[in-house]
C-alpha distance (Angstrom), angle and dihedral (degrees) to the residues before:
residue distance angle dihedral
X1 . . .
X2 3.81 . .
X3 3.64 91.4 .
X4 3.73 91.3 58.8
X5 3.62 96.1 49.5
X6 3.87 93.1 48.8
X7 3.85 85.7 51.7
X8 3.72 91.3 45.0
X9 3.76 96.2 47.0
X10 4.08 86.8 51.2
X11 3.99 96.7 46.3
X12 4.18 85.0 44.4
X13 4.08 86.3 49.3
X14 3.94 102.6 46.5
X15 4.04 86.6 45.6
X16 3.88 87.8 58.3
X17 3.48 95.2 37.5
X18 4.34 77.1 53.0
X19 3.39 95.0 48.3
X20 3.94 100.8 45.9
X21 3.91 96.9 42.2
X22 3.68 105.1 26.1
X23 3.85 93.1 84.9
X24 3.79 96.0 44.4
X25 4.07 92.6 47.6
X26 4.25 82.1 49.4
X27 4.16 85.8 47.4
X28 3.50 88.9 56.2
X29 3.84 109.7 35.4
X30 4.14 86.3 48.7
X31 4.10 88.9 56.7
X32 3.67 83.6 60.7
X33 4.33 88.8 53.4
X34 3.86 110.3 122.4
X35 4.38 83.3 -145.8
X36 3.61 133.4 63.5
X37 4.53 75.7 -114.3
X38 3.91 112.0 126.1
X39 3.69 81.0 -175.3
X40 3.77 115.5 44.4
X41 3.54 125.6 33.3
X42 3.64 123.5 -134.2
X43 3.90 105.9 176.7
X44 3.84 147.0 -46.6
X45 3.68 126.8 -65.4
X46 3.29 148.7 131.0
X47 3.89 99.5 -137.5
X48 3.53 92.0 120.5
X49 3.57 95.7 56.9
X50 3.87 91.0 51.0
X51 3.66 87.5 45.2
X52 4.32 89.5 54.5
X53 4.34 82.4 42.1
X54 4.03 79.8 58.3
X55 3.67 102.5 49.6
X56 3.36 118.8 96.6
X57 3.52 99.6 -154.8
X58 3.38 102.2 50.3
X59 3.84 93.2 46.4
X60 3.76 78.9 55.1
X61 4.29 92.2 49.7
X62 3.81 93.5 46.0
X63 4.38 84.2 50.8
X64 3.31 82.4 53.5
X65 3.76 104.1 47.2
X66 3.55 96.3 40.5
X67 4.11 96.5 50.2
X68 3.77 92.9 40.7
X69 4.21 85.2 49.1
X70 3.81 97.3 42.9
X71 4.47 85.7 43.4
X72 4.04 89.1 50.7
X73 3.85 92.1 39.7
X74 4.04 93.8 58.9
X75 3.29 103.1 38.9
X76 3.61 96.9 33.1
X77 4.17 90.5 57.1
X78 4.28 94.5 41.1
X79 4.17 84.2 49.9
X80 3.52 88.2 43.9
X81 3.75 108.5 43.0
X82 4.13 87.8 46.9
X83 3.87 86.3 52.6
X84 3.74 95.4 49.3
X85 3.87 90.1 39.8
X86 4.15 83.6 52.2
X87 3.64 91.4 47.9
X88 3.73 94.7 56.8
X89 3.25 91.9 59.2
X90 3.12 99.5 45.0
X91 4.19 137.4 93.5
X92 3.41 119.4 -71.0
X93 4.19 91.8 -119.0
X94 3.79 93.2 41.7
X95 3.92 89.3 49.3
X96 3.62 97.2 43.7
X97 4.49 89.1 51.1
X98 3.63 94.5 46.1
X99 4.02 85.4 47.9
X100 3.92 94.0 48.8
X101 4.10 85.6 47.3
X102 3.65 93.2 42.5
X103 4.18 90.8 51.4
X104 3.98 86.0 53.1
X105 3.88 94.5 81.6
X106 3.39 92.4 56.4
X107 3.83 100.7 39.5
X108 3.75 90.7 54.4
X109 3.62 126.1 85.5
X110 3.89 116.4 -96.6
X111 3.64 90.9 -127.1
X112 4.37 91.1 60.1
X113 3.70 91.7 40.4
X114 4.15 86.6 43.7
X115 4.48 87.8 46.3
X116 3.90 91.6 42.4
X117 3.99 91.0 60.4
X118 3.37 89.9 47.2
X119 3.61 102.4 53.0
X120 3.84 91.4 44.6
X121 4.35 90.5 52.9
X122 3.58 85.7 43.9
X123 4.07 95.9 46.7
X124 3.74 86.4 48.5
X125 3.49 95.0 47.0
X126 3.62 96.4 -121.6
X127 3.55 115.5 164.5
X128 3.94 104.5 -130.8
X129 3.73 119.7 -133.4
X130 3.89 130.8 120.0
X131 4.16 90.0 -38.6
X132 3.70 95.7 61.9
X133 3.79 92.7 42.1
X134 3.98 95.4 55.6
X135 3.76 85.4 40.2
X136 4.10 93.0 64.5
X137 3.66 95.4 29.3
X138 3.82 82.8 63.7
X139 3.91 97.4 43.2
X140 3.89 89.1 52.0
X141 3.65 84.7 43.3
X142 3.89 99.2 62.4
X143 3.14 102.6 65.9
X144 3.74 98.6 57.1
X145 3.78 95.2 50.6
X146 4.01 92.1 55.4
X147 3.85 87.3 45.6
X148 3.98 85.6 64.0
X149 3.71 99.0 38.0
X150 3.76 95.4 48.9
X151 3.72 101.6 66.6
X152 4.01 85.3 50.9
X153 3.84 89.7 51.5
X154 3.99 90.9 55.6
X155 4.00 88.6 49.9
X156 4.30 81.3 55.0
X157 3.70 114.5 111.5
X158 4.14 101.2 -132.6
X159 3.25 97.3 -144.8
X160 3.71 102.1 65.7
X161 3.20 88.4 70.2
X162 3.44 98.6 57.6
X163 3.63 92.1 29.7
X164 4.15 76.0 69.1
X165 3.75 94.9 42.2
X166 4.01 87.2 58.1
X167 3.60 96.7 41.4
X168 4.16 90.5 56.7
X169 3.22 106.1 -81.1
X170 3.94 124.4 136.9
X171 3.77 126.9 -137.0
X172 3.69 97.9 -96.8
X173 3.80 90.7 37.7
X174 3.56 96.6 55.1
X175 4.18 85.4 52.9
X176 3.22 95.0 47.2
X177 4.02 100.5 45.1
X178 3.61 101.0 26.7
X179 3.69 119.2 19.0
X180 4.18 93.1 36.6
X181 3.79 97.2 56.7
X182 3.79 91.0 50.0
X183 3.86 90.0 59.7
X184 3.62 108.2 33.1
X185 3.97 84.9 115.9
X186 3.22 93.2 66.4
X187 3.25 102.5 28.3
X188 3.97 85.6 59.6
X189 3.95 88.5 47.1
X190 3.62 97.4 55.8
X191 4.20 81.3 48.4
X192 3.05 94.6 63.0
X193 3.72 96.9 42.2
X194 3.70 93.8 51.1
X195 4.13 84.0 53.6
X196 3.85 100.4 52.1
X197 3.62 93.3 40.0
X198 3.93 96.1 50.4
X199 4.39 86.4 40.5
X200 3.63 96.5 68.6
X201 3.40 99.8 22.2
X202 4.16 116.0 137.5
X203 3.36 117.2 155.5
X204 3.90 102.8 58.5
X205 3.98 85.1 34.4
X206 3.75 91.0 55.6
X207 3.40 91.1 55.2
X208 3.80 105.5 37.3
X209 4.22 103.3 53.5
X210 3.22 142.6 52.8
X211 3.60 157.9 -152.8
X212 4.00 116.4 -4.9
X213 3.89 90.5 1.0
X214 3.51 103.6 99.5
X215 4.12 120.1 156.5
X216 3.50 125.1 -147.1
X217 3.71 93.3 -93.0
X218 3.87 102.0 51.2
X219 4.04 86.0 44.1
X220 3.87 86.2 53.4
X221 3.57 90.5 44.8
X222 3.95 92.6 50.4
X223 3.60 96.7 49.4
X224 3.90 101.0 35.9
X225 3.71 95.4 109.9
X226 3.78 106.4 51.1
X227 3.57 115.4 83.3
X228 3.97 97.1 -103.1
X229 3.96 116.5 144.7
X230 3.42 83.8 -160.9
X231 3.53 95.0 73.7
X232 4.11 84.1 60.0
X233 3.47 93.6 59.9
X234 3.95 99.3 43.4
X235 3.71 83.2 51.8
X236 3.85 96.4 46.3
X237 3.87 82.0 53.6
X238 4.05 90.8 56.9
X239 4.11 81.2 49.9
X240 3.63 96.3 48.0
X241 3.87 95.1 44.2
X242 4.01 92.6 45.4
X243 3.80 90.2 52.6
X244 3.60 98.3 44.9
X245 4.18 81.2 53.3
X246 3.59 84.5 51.5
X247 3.78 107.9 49.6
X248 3.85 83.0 46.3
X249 3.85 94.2 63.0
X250 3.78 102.8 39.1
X251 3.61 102.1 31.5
X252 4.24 105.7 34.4
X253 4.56 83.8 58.0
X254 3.60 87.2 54.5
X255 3.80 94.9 50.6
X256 3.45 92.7 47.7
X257 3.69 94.1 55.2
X258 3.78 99.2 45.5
X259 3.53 83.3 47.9
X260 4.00 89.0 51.9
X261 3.86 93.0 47.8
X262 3.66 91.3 54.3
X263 3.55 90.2 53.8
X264 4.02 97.7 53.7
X265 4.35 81.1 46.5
X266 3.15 86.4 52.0
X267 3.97 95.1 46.3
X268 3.72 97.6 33.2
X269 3.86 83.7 55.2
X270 3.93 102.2 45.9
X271 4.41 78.7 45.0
């Protein structure tokens, strides 16, 4: 009986693994198609991705993606890593609110978050455009980055910092030269979080800009259904970029501690 729900549990895993990455593989590998075919391939060649190089517009999408993701990613991680910093330090009641609020942009569905912005530009009479796009990409951001520093915070012996604070050190010293350095993992892991998330974001970006300042999602989005190759390579590019993002946050922590262990070997064995 074991046996049969060990072989059950694989079957049921490969199928989702089918079912979630069996599209993007066929994304990709079609790019690659000699043809204008999505359904028969005819050769290798990277004609498509010359052809997106070409375009105009979505040269002018993938500006716009990348400097609204780099904008949301900075600011997004110095707001955040200040509020997590804050939070540590803060009451147990206070901290455990401003976690419950922080948690709600992420609970809620895309599509309210994505409405609420635009309701609030509109009820301010902001004109949407790039501005208001960077502006919720970095609310919906925040939260995300203080997720990842928090746990790091908790791991933080207290009393360095006031170990500092004793020695000399001011306040913002004693953050930046002492409590910084002994988060910059996750500091840099909520980063790159807040980049991938806000690089193929659609729903809030949909809702958020406007005229002429189209990202490479919406553009996707808005071309999907004519028969445009292109469209597979601008998408393989979303794919490539997201994946590079997340190799770099699973696999450069383990590196660093395998590298770390063989450094106390090394230590405990020269001891």
């Amino acid at each position: 009986m074991e046996k049969k729900n060990t072989l059950f549990g694989k079957i049921y895993l490969a199928l989702l693994m089918v079912f979630f990455y069996a599209p993007i593989i066929y994304v990709v590998f079609f790019s690659f198609n000699r043809s204008k075919s999505l359904t028969r391939f005819t050769g290798f060649s990277l004609r498509w991705y010359e052809s997106m190089f070409r375009n105009r517009s979505i040269m002018e999408a993938i500006g716009y993606t990348v400097a609204c993701a780099i904008i949301a990613t900075i600011v997004s991680t110095i707001v955040g890593t200040i509020t997590a910093i804050g939070l540590s330090k803060s009451r147990k009641v206070v901290r455990e609110m401003v976690n419950q609020v922080n948690n709600l942009p992420m609970l809620n569905p895309e599509i309210v978050t994505a409405i609420g912005f635009m309701l609030f530009f509109t009820s301010l009479r902001i004109q949407t455009g790039f501005t208001t796009m960077v502006m919720a990409h970095i609310a919906f951001c925040i939260p995300y980055v203080i997720l990842s520093v928090l746990p790091r915070l908790r791991r933080l012996d207290p009393n360095i910092a006031e170990a500092a604070l004793d020695l000399g050190c001011t306040p913002l010293q004693a953050m930046w030269k002492v409590i910084i350095p002994q988060i910059k993992e996750g500091i840099a892991a909520g980063a790159l979080v807040a980049f991938s998330m806000s690089f193929d974001d659609f729903v809030i970006s949909l809702f958020t800009t406007g005229p002429g300042v189209l990202n490479i999602s919406i553009y996707v989005y808005a071309n999907v259904k004519r028969v445009n190759p292109t469209i597979n390579a601008l998408s393989a590019l979303i794919v490539y970029v997201i994946t590079a993002v997340l190799i770099i946050v699973n696999v450069v922590p383990i590196i660093r501690e395998k590298r770390r262990a063989r450094k106390d070997a090394v230590m405990e064995n020269a001891g």
